[in-house]
C-alpha positions in Angstrom: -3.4 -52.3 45.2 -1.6 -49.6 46.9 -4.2 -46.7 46.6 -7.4 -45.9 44.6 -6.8 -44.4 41.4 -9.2 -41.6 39.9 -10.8 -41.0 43.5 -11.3 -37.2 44.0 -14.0 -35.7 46.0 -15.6 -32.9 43.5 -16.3 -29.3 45.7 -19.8 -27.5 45.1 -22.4 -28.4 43.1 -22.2 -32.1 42.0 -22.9 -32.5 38.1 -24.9 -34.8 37.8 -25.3 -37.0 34.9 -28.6 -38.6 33.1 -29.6 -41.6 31.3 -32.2 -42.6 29.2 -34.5 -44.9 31.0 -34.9 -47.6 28.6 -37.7 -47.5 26.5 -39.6 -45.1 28.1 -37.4 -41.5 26.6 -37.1 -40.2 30.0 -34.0 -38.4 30.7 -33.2 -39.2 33.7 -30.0 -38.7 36.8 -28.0 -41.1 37.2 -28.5 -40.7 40.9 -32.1 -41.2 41.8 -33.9 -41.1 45.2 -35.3 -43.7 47.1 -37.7 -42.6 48.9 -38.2 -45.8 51.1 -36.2 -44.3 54.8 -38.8 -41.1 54.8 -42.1 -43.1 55.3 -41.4 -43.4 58.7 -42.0 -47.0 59.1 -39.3 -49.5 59.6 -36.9 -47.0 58.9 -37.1 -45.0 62.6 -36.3 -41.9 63.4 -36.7 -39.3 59.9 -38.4 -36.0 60.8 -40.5 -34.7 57.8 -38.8 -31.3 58.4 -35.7 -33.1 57.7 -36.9 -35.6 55.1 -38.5 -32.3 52.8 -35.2 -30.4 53.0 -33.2 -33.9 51.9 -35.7 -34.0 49.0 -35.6 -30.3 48.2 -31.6 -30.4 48.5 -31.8 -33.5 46.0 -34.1 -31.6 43.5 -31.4 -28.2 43.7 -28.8 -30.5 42.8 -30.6 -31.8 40.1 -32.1 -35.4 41.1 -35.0 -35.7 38.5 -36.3 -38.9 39.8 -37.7 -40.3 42.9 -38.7 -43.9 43.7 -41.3 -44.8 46.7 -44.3 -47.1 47.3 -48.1 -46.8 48.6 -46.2 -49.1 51.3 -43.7 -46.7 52.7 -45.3 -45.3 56.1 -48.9 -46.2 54.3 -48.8 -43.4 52.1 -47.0 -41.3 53.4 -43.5 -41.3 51.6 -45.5 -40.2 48.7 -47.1 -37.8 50.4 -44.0 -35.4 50.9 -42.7 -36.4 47.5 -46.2 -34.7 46.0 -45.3 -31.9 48.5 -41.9 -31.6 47.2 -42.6 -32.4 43.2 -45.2 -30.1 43.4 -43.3 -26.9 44.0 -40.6 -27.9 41.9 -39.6 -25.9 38.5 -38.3 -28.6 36.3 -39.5 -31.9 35.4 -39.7 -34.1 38.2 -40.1 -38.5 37.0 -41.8 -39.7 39.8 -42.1 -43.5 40.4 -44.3 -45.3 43.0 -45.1 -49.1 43.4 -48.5 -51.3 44.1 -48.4 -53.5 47.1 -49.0 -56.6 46.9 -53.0 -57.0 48.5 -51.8 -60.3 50.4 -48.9 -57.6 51.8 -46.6 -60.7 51.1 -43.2 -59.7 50.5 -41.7 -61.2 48.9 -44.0 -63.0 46.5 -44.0 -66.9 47.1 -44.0 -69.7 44.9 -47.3 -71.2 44.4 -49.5 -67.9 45.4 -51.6 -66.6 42.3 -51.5 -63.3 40.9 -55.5 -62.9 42.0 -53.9 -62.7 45.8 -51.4 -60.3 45.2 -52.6 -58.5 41.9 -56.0 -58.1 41.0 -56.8 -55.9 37.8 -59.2 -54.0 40.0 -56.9 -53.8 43.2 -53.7 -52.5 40.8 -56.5 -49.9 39.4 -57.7 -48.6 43.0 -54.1 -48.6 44.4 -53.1 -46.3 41.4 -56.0 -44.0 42.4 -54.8 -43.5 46.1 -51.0 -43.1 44.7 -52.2 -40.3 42.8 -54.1 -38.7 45.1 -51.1 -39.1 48.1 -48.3 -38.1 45.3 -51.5 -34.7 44.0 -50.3 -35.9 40.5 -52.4 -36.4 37.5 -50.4 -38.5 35.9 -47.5 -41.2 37.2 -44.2 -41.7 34.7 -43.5 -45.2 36.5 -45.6 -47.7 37.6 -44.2 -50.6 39.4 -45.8 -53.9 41.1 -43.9 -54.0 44.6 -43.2 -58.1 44.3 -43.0 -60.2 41.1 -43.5 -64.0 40.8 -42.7 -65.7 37.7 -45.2 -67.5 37.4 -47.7 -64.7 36.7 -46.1 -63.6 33.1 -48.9 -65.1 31.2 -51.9 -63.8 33.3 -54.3 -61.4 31.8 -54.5 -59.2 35.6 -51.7 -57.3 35.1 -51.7 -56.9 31.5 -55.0 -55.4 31.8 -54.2 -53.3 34.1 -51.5 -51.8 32.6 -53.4 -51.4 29.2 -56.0 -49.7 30.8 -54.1 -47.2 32.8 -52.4 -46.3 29.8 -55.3 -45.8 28.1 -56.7 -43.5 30.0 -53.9 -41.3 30.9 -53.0 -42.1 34.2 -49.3 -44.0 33.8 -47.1 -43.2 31.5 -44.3 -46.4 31.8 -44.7 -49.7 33.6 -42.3 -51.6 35.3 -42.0 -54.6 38.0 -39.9 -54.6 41.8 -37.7 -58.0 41.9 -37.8 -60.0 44.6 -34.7 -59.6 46.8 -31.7 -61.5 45.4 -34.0 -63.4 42.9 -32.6 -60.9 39.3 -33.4 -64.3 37.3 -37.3 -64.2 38.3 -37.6 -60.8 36.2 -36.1 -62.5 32.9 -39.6 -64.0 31.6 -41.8 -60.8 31.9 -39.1 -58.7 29.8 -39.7 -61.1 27.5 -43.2 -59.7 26.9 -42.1 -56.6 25.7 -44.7 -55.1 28.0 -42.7 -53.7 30.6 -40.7 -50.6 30.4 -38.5 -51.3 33.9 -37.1 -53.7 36.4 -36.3 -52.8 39.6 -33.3 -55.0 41.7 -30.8 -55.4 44.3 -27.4 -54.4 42.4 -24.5 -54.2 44.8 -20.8 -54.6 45.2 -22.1 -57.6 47.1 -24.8 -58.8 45.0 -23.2 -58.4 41.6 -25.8 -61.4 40.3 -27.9 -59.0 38.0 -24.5 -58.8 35.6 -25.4 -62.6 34.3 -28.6 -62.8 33.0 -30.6 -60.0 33.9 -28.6 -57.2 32.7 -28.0 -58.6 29.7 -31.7 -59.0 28.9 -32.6 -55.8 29.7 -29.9 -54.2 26.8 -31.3 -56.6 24.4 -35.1 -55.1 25.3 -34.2 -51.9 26.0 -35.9 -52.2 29.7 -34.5 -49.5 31.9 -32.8 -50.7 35.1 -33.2 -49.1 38.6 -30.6 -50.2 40.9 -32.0 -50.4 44.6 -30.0 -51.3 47.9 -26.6 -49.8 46.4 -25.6 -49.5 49.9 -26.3 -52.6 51.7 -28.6 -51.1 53.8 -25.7 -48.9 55.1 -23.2 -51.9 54.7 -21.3 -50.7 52.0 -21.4 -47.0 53.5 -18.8 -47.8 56.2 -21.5 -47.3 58.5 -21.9 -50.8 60.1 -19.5 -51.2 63.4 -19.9 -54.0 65.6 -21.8 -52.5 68.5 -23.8 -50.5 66.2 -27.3 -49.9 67.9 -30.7 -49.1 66.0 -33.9 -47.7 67.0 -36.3 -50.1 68.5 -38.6 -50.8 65.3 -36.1 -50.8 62.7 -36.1 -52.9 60.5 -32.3 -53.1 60.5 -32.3 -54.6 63.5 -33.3 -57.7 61.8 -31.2 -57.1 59.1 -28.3 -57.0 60.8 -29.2 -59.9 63.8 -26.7 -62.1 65.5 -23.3 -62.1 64.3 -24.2 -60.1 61.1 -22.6 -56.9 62.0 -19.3 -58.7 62.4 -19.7 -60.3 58.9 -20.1 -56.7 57.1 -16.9 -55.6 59.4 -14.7 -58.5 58.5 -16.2 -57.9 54.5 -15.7 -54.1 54.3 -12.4 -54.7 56.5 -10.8 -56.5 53.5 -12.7 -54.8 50.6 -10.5 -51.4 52.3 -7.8 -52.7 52.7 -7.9 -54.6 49.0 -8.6 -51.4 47.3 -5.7 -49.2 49.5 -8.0 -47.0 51.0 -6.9 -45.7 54.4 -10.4 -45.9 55.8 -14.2 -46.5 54.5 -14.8 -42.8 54.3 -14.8 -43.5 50.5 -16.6 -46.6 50.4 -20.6 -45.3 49.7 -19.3 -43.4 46.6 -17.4 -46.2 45.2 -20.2 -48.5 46.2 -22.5 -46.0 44.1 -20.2 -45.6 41.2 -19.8 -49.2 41.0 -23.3 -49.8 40.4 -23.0 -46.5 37.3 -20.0 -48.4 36.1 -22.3 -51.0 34.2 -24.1 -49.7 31.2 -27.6 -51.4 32.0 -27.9 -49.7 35.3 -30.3 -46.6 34.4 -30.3 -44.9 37.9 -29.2 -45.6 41.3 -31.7 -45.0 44.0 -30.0 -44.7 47.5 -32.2 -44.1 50.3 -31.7 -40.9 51.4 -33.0 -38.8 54.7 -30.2 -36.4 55.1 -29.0 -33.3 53.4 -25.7 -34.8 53.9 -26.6 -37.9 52.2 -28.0 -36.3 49.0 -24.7 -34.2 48.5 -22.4 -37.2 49.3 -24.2 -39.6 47.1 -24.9 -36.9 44.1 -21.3 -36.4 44.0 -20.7 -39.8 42.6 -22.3 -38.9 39.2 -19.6 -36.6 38.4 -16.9 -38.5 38.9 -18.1 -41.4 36.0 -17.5 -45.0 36.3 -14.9 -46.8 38.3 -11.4 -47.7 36.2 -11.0 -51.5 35.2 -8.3 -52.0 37.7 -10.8 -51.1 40.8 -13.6 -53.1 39.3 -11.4 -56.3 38.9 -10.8 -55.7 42.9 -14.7 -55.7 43.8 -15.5 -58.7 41.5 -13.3 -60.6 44.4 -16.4 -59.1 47.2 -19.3 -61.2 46.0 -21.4 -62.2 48.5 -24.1 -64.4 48.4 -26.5 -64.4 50.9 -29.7 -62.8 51.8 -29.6 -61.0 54.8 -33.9 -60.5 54.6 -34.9 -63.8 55.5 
């Protein structure tokens, strides 16, 4: 392939697209924000002055949804999303996660739900998520690990009845392990959750067998997470890249790792006739739009730079067949967490 067809970079505002999440009726952007990188834990080095304008830029440019956890920076992502949502004129879908009470991540075989999930732990995390996010009321509530072999117990069904019940959650969904899309397949099932949450990359295109294809049959909205790499797939990994002492990329990307995203994103450029990975996070983003059972894409974002760049790939709608048959080629299996 000589050059990238239907690549233009769209001035001004970006118009941004929505989707229906699933079940649930919410009309939401295709672009979300993941609110993971302003907690200021593992991620190193976000300001909150820079943080609340990257969320206030995201909301302007109409982002109506943002994803973070009780987890990031203990509280404290949510904390300046409430800020943010708060002042906000239009709607605003807010989704949060439980952590698992064992703080295992992510959720072993062989560990039962009453470690991780209690009915009254999910209950009293929910409480503090409110409080942190100065809602009333959360549209999406997630557990932050899932095992399999919890489907049939009562804790989390409870849970979720009773939250409902009495106001406090509107939808329900669960956080897949890392690279594990198959482990989510037995609780849609149930018809009881509204959402799944997983890694859905260029480089992790597993999702697209058995996962995706579930949730259309159940209507369960997908979030796309990690639609970067971690910054992989943004062009933004070099060789002798350095990261703040404390990041968590720093095990990420141990050993020899950075030279295996060069030599990957190397040949993915070169493959789809680009001159230079400038491109690559928009195409990486549009990739992820370009399959119908992807409801939103949640990039992290801590820049105003970021937000604009990523919104923009809304607008331009999915990748053409003849790019997508090039990226099928860059699967990569491995899991760079452990």
């Amino acid at each position: 392939m000589k050059q990238f067809p239907g690549y233009v970079l769209l001035p001004g505002k970006a118009p941004l697209k929505h989707r229906t999440l699933g079940r649930t009726n919410f009309e939401i952007s295709e672009i979300g924000y993941g609110a993971w990188g302003i907690g200021g834990t593992m991620w190193i080095g976000a300001s909150d002055k820079e943080s609340l304008a990257a969320l206030s830029r995201a909301i302007e440019l109409g982002v109506n949804f943002i994803d973070t956890a009780l987890v990031y920076g203990n509280g404290h992502s949510e904390e300046l999303v409430g800020r943010v949502v708060g002042d906000a004129s239009e709607k605003i879908y807010v989704a949060t996660k439980v952590p698992p009470k064992n703080f295992i991540w992510p959720a072993p075989p062989g560990v039962g739900i009453e470690e991780a999930f209690p009915r009254d732990y999910i209950m009293s995390s929910t409480e503090e998520s409110l409080k942190n996010l100065r809602l009333d009321v959360i549209d999406l509530l997630q557990l932050h690990v899932w095992n399999p072999e919890w489907t049939d117990r009562d804790e989390w069904r409870r849970a979720f009845e009773d939250l409902k019940a009495q106001g406090k959650v509107r939808a329900f969904g669960v956080s897949l392990n890392n690279h594990e899309p198959d482990s989510g397949l037995g609780i849609i099932e149930t018809g009881l959750i509204d959402t799944v949450q997983v890694i859905y990359n260029i480089f992790d295109q597993a999702p697209e067998r058995n996962l995706f294809p579930a949730c259309i049959k159940h209507n369960v909205g997908v979030l796309a997470r990690v639609p970067l790499d971690e910054g992989a797939l943004a062009g933004r990994i070099a060789e002798d890249t350095v990261f703040p002492e404390g990041d968590f990329r720093n095990h990420y990307f141990r050993g020899d790792r950075k030279k295996q995203v060069v030599e990957r994103v190397d040949a993915m450029v070169g493959d789809l006739g680009l001159k230079d990975a400038s491109h690559l996070a928009e195409i990486a983003i549009r990739f992820c739009l370009s399959h119908p059972a992807v409801s939103t894409v949640i990039p992290g974002m801590r820049s105003i730079s970021s937000v604009e760049g990523n919104a923009m790939a809304s607008g331009q709608g999915p990748l053409p067949a003849s790019v997508l048959e090039v990226l099928r080629r860059h699967a990569w299996d491995r899991d760079f967490y452990k």
